[in-house]
C-alpha positions in Angstrom: -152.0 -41.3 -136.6 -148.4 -42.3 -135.9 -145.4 -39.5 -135.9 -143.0 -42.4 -135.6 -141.7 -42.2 -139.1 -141.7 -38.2 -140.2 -140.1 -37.6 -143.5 -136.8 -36.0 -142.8 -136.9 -33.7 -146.0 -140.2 -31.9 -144.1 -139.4 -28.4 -143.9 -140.7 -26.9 -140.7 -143.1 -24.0 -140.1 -142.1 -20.5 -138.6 -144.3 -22.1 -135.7 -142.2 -25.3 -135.4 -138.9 -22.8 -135.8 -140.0 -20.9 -132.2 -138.8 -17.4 -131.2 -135.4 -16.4 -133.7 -133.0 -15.1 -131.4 -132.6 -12.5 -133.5 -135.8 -11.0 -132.3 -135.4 -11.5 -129.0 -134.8 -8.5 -126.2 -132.7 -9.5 -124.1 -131.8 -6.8 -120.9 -128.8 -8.0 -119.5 -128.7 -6.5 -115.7 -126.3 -6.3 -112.5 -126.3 -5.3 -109.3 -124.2 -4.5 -106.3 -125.6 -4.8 -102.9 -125.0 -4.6 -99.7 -124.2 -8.4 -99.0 -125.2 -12.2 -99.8 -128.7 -12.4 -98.5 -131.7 -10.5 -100.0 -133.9 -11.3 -97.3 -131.3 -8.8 -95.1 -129.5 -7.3 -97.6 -129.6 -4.2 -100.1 -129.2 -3.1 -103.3 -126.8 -0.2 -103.9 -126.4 0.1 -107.9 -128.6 -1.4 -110.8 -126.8 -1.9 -114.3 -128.6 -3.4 -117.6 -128.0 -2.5 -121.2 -130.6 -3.6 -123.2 -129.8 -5.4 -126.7 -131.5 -7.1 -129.7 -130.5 -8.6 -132.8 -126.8 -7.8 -131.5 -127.8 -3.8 -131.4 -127.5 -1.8 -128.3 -130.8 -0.5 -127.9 -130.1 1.6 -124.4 -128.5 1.4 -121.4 -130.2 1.4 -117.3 -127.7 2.6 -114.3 -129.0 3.6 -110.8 -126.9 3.8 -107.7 -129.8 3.1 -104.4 -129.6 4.1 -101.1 -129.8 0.9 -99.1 -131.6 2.6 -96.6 -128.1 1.2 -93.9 -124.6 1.8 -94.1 -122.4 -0.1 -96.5 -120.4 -2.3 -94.8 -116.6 -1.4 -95.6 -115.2 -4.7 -97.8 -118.2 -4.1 -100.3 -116.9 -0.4 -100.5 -113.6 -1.9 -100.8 -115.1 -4.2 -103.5 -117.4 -2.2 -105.5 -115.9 1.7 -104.6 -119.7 2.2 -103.5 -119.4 4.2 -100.4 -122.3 5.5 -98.3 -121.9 9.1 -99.3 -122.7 8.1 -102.5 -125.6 6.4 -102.1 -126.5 9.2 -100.0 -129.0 11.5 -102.0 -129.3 8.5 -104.6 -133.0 7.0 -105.3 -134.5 4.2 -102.3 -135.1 1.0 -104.4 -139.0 1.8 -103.9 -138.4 4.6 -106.5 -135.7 2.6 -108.8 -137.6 -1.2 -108.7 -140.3 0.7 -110.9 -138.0 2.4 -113.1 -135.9 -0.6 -114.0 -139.3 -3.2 -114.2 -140.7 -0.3 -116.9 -137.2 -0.5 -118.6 -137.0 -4.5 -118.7 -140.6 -4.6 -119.5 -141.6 -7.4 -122.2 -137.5 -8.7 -122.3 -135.4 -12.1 -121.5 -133.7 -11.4 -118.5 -130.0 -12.1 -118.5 -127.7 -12.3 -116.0 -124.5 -13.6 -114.5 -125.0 -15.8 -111.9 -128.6 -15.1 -112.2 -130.1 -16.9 -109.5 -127.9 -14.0 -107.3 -129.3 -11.0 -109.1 -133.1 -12.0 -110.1 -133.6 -13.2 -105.9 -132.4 -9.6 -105.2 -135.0 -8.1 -108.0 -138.1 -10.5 -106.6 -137.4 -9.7 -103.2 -137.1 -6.3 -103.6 -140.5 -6.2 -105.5 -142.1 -7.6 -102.3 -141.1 -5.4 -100.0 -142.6 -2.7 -102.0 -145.5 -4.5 -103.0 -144.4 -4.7 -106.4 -146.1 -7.5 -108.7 -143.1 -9.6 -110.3 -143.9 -9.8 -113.8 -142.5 -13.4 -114.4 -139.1 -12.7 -116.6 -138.1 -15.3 -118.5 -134.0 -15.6 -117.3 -130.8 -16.9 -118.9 -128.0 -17.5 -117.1 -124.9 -16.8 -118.7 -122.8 -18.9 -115.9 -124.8 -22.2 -116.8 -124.6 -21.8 -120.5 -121.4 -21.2 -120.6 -120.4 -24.0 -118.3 -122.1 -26.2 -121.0 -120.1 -24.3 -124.2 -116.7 -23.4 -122.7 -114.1 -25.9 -122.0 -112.1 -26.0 -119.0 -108.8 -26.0 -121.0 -110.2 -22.6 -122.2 -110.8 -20.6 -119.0 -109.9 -21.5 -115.4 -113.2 -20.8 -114.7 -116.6 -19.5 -115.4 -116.3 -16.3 -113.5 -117.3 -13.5 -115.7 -113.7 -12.2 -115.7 -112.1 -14.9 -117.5 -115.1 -15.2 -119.7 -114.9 -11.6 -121.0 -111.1 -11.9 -121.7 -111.9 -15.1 -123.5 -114.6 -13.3 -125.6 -112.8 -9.7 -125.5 -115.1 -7.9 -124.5 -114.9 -4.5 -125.0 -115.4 -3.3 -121.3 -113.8 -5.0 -118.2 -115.5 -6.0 -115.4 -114.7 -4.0 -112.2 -117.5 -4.9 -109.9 -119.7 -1.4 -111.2 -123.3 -2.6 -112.4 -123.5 -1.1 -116.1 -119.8 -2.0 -116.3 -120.3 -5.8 -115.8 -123.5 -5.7 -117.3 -121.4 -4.4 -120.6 -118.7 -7.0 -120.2 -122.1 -9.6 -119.9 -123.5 -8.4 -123.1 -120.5 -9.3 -124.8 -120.0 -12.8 -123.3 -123.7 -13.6 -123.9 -122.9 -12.7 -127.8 -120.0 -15.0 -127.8 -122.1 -17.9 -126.3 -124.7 -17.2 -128.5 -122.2 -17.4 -131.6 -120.9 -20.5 -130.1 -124.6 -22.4 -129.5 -125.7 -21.6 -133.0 -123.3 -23.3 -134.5 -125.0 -26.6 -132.5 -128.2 -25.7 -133.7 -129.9 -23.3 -131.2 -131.4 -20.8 -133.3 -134.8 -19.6 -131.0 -135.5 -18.9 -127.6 -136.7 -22.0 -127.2 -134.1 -24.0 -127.9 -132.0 -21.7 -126.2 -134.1 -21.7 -122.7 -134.2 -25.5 -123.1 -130.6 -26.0 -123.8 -129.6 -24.5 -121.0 -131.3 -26.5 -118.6 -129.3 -30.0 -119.1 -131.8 -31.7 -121.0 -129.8 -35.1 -121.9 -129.3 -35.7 -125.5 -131.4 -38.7 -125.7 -134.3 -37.2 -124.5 -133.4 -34.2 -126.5 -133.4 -36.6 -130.0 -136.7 -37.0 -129.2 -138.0 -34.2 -130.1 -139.1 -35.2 -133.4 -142.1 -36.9 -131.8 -143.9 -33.8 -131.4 -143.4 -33.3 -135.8 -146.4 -33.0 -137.4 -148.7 -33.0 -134.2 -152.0 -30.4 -135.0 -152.3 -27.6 -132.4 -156.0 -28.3 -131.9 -157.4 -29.1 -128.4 -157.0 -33.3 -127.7 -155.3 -36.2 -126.7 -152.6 -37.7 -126.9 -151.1 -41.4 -126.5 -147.1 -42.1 -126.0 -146.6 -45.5 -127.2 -143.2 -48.1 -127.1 -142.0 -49.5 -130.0 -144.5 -52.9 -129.9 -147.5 -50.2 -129.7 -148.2 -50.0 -126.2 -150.0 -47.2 -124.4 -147.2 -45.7 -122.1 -148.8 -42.3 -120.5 -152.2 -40.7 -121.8 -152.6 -36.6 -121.6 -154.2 -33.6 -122.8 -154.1 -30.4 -124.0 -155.2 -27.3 -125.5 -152.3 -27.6 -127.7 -151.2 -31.3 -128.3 -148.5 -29.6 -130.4 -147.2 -27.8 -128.1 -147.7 -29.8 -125.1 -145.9 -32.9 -126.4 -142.8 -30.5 -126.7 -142.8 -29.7 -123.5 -141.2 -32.9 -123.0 -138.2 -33.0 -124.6 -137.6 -29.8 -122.8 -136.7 -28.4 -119.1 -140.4 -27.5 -118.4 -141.1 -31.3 -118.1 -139.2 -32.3 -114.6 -141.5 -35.0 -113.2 -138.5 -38.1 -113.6 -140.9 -40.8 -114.7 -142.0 -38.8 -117.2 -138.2 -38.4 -118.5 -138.4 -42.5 -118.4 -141.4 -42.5 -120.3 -140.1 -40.2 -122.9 -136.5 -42.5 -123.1 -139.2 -45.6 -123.8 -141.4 -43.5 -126.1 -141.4 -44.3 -130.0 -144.3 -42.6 -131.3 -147.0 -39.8 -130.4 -150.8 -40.9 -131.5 -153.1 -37.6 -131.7 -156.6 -37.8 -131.0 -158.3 -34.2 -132.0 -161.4 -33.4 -130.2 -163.9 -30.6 -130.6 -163.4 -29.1 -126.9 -162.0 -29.2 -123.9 -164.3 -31.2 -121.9 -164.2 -33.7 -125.0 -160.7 -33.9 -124.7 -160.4 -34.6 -120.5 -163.4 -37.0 -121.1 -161.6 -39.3 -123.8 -158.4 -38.8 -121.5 -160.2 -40.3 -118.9 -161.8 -43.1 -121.1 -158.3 -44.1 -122.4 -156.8 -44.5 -119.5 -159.6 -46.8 -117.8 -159.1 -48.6 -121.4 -155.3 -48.7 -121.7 -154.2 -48.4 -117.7 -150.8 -46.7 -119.0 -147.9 -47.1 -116.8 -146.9 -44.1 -116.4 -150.8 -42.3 -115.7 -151.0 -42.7 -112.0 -154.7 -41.9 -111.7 -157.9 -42.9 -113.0 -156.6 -46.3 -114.1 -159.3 -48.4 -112.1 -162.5 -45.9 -111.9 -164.4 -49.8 -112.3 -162.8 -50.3 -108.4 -164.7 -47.2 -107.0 -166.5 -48.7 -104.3 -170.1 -47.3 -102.7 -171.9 -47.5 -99.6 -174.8 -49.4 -99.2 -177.3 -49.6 -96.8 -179.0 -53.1 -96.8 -182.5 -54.5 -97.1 -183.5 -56.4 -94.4 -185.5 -56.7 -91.3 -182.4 -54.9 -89.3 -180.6 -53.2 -92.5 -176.8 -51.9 -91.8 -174.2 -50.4 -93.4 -171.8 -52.3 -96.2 -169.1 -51.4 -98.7 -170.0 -52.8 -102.0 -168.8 -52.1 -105.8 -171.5 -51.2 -108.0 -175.2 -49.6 -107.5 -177.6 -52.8 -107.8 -181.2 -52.9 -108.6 -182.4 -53.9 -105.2 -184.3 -51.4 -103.5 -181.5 -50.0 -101.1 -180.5 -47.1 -100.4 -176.8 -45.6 -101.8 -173.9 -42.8 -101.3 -170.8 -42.5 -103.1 -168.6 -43.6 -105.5 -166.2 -43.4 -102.4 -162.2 -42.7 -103.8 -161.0 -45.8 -101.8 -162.4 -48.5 -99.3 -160.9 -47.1 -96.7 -162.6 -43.4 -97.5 -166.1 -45.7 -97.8 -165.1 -47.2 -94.6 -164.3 -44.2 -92.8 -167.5 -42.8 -93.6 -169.6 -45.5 -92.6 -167.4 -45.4 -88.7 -169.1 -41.5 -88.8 -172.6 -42.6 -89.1 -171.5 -45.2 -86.3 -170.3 -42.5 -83.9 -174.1 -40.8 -84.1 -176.2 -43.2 -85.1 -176.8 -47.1 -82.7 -177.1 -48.8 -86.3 -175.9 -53.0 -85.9 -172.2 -53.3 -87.2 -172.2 -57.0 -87.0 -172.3 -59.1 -90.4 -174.5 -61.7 -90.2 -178.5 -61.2 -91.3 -180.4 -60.9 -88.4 -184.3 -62.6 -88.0 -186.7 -60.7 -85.8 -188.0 -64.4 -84.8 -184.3 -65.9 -84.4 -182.7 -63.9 -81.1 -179.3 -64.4 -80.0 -176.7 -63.0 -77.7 -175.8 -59.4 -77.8 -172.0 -58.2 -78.8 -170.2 -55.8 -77.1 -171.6 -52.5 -78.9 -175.0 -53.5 -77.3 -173.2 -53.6 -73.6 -171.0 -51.0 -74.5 -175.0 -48.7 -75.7 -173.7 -48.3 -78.8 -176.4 -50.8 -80.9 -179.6 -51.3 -79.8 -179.3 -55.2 -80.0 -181.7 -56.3 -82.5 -180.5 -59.2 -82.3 -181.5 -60.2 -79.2 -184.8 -59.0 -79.6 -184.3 -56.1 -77.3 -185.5 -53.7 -80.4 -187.9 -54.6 -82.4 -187.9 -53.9 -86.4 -190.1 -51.0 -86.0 -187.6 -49.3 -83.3 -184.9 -50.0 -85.7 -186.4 -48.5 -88.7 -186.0 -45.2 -87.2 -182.7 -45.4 -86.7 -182.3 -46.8 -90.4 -184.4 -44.1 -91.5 -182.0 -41.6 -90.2 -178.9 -43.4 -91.8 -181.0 -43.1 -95.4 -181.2 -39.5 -94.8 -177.4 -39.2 -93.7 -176.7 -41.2 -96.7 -179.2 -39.3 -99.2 -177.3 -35.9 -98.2 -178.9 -34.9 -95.0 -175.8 -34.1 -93.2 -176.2 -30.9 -91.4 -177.9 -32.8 -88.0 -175.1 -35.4 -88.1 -172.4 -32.5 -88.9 -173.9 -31.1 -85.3 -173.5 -33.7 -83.7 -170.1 -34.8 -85.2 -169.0 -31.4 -84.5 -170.2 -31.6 -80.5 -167.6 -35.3 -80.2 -164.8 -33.4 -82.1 -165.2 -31.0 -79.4 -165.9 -33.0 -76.2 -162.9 -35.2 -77.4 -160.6 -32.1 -77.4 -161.7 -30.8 -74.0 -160.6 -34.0 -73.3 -157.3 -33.7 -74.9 -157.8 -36.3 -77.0 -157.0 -34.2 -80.3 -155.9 -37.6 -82.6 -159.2 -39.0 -81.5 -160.9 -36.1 -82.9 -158.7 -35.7 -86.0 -160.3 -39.1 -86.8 -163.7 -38.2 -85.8 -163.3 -35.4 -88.2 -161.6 -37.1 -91.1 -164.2 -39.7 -91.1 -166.9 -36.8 -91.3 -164.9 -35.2 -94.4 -165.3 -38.8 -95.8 -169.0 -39.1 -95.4 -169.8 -35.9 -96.6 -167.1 -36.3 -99.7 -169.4 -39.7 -100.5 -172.8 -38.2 -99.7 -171.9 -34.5 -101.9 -171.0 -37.0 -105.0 -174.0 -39.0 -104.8 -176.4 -36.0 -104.5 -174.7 -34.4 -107.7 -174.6 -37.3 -110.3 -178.3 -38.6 -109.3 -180.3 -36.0 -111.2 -177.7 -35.5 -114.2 -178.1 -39.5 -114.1 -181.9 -39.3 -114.8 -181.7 -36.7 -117.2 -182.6 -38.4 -120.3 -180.5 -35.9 -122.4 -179.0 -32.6 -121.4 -177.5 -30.3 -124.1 -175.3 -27.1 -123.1 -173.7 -24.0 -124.4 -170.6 -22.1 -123.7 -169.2 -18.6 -125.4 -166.0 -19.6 -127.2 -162.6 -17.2 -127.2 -163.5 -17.1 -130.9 -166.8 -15.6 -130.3 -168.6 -19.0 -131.5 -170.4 -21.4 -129.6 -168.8 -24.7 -127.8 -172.3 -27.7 -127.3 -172.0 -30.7 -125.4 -174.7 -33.5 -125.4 -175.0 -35.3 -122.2 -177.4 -38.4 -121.6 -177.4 -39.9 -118.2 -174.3 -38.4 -117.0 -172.0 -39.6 -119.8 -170.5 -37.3 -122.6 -172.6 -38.6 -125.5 -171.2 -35.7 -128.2 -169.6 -32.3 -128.4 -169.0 -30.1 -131.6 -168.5 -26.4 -132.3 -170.2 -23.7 -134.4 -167.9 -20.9 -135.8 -168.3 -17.3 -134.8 -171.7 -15.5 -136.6 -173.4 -18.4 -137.5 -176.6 -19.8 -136.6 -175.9 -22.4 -133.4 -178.9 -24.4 -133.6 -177.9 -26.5 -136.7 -174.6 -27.4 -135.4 -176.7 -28.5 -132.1 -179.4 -30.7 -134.4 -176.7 -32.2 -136.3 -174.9 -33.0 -132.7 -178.1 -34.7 -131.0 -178.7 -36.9 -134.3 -175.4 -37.9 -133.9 -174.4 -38.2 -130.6 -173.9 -41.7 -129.0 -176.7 -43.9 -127.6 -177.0 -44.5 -123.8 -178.7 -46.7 -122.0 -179.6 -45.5 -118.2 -177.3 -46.6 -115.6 -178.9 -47.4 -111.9 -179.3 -43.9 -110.2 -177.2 -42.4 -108.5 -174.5 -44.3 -110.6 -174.5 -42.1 -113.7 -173.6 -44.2 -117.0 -170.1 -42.7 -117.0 -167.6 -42.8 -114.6 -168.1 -40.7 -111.8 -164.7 -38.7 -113.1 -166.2 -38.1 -116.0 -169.8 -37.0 -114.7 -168.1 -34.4 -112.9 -166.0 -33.1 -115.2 -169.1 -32.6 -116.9 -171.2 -30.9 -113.6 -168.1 -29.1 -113.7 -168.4 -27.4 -117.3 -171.9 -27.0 -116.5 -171.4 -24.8 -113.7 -168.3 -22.9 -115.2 -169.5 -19.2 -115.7 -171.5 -18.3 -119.2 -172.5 -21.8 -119.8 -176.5 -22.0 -121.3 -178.5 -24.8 -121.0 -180.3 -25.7 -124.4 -182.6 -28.2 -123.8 -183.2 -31.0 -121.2 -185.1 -33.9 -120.9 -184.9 -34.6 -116.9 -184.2 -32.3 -114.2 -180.7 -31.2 -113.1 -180.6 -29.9 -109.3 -179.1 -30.0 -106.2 -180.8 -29.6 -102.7 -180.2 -26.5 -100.7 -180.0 -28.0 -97.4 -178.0 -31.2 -99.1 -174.2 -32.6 -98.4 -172.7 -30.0 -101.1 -173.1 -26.6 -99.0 -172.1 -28.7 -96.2 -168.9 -30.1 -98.0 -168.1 -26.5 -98.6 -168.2 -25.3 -95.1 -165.5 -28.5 -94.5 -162.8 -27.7 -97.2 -161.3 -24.8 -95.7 -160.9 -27.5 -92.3 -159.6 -30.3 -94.9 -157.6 -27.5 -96.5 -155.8 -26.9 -93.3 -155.3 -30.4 -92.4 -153.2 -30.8 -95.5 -151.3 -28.1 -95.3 -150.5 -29.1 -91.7 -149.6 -32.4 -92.8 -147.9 -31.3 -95.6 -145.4 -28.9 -93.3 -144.7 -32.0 -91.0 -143.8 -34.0 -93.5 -140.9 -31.4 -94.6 -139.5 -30.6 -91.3 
């Protein structure tokens, strides 16, 4: 389905109209404080007059003690002195009153950023949770809606002599909040007559949005808000960007407004000449097609999962003196695998850990326990056993390659020992990059050895169907056969499940077993699935295979590294700021 060409003469729904501003309550505040920072600064007085539908519906005012003295040019300024803040509420005691009076409001404000930075950090120093306003500031709307020729500027001032309001700002909270209420009436007046009748229009107006990407908004017409996908295409219909949603509705509106900042997105969107919705019957359904349509299509503008076919693997070899290789897909051969690895260097970083611990051959060529030749320089340096110089014979070595099958199988924990012993030595040492790689090479292996362990059984299972509690009180089923998403469907709230799961199996796509561990999906998809399984309230039906996961396997031991990966991120995340 195409929303290229929507009928002009449609008439929208209430949906499609948003929130009518004239249901819409708005609290307009102010404040005085003690100075320009919040972080050092106070409040001394808290305005706001609370209006809706153009009807005063009550009025706020607090002075505050700052808990300090006022420093003289504010009292100069605002007539606030310190004597009469003296017996006045601490902000601990107003915050609470004026969040209970703002409660379930649009925040409005002049110069809001000032204001609203005051209000947050207030809330945190009395351990206040913010309750996530939405804000309008007057000052950017009205830089978009008044001429210069009008005003000389956009202070509130001139703005409330240019709307006459009926109280003049004099630098008193409920005053200016007053003056405020009438110069957000006039602006309002003013951006209806362009078209803005809901808060949604109103939000997004005020947040530059360019007119071209604004026209666009018809794209979204017509779109069913039902859980899916959805497919931006050019005007020669191309696949541009593939997403998802719980809403494609709603989501695809998101990008014709200010909620949608990523600037290759806005590109996208200036490209875009048509939406394509693809409904699905859950969530998982939905991110699994997403995924398939972008492996399919390789949209420009999707920067991941665009090549899951280039995932590559670890492999170790058969052969007299087997070793370690990067390859691209699981083969029928008898050896032993880990992974899909998220790059070759992440494959290659995790075979260089099984080389710190383990003397297995690094050299390329196949070796022949009849054929000997001269050692390399791992063998001088005792880091091979030099097979191929008949020093070890293929009996020695199997032990050794027996050990890298376990490492590779998920048998981490000795390694993660003895990895954890050369991070250590290396930093008595001082050498802390050489044990940074030691243990990024480690998270690598055990990233690769985790993902292996958890597709293999869902990739034997011959067919694993699944349950989960909808919002709606009904039942969400998924069919899975060797790791791929074969079928999904829902059953409404009070009726009888177990139909809706019959007619789902004697439907649901036929899958022919990949080569364990590779399941016959992508590996994304496989775990978006293991993922769905082991969300909370999720039953398994019925399965034909068994789905487990090794106690003393990689995945407990890949969850004892994230909080060291975790910190290694942010650490490289704060350099790259400073």
């Amino acid at each position: 389905m195409s929303t290229a060409a929507v009928p002009a003469m449609v008439q929208g729904t209430f949906d499609d109209l948003g929130t009518a501003l004239s249901t819409v309550t708005f609290v307009v505040v102010d404040l005085e404080t003690t100075g320009g920072s919040p972080a050092e600064c106070g409040i001394t007085e808290i305005g706001a007059v609370k209006v809706r539908g153009g009807e005063v519906l009550g009025e706020f005012q607090t002075l505050v003690n700052p808990g300090g003295p006022i420093p003289a040019f504010i009292s100069v300024l605002t007539g606030i002195t310190d004597s009469m803040v003296a017996s006045s509420p601490r902000i601990e005691a107003a915050l609470p009153a004026f969040l209970e009076f703002a409660a379930g409001s649009v925040l409005v404000a002049h110069n809001a950023g000032f204001d609203i930075s005051f209000l947050k950090a207030a809330a945190r120093r009395t351990d206040h949770e913010w309750p996530g306003f939405r804000v309008l500031d007057t000052v950017h709307l009205a830089r978009q809606v008044v001429r210069r020729d009008e005003v000389p500027n956009h202070r509130l001032a001139s703005l409330a002599q240019l709307f006459r309001a009926t109280t003049a700002p004099d630098h008193r909270a409920l005053h200016d909040a007053r003056a405020t209420v009438d110069v957000l009436h006039g602006l309002l007046e003013r951006i209806g007559s362009l078209g803005v009748h809901s808060l949604e229009e109103l939000l997004d107006y005020t947040a530059k949005v360019s007119p071209a990407r604004r026209r666009k908004r018809h794209l979204a017409d017509g779109l069913p808000d039902a859980p899916g996908v959805y497919l931006f295409k050019d005007g020669q219909g191309r696949v541009l960007y593939v997403g998802t949603s719980v809403s494609i509705r709603t989501r695809v509106r998101s990008y014709f407004t200010a909620s949608e900042h990523r600037r290759r997105m806005g590109e996208m969107v200036r490209i875009a000449e048509s939406v394509t919705p693809i409904v699905c019957a859950t969530t998982l359904e939905a991110e699994v097609r997403e995924l398939r349509l972008i492996a399919e299509h390789k949209p420009r503008y999707n920067r991941r999962s665009r090549h899951p076919e280039k995932a590559p693997w670890v492999k170790l070899t058969v052969e007299p003196f087997p070793r370690l290789s990067v390859v691209r897909a699981v083969a029928d051969d008898g050896a032993r695998y880990a992974g899909p690895f998220s790059s070759r260097a992440a494959a290659e970083a995790a075979i260089a850990a099984v080389h710190e611990v383990l003397p297995l051959r690094q050299c390329l060529e196949r070796l022949s326990p009849t054929r000997p030749r001269s050692a390399c320089a791992l063998a001088d340096m005792g880091r091979c056993g030099a097979p191929c110089t008949g020093a070890q014979s293929v009996d020695d070595y199997a032990l050794i390659v027996d050990r890298a099958a376990d490492l590779l199988s998920g048998g981490t924990r000795d390694l993660l020992t003895a990895l954890r012993d050369r991070m250590a030595e290396l930093s008595a040492q001082q050498r802390f990059e050489d044990a940074q790689v030691v243990r990024d090479r480690l998270v690598a292996l055990v990233r690769g050895t985790s993902r292996s362990q958890r597709l293999d059984p869902l990739a034997r299972s011959r067919e694993l169907v699944a349950a989960r509690r909808t919002l709606l009180g009904g039942w969400e089923v998924i069919c899975v056969r060797h790791g791929r998403l074969a079928g999904s469907t829902t059953s409404p709230r009070g009726a009888d499940p177990m139909p809706y799961i019959e007619a789902l199996r004697a439907s649901a796509e036929v899958v022919a077993p990949a080569l364990p561990p590779a399941t016959a999906a992508t590996a994304e998809e496989s775990e978006k699935i293991l993922r769905w399984l082991e969300s909370p309230g999720v039953r398994i039906v019925d399965i034909d295979g068994v789905w487990t996961c090794p106690v003393g396997g990689a995945v407990p031991v890949r969850a004892e590294l994230e909080p060291l990966e975790s910190a290694r991120r942010e650490v490289a995340g704060f350099a790259g700021s400073r």
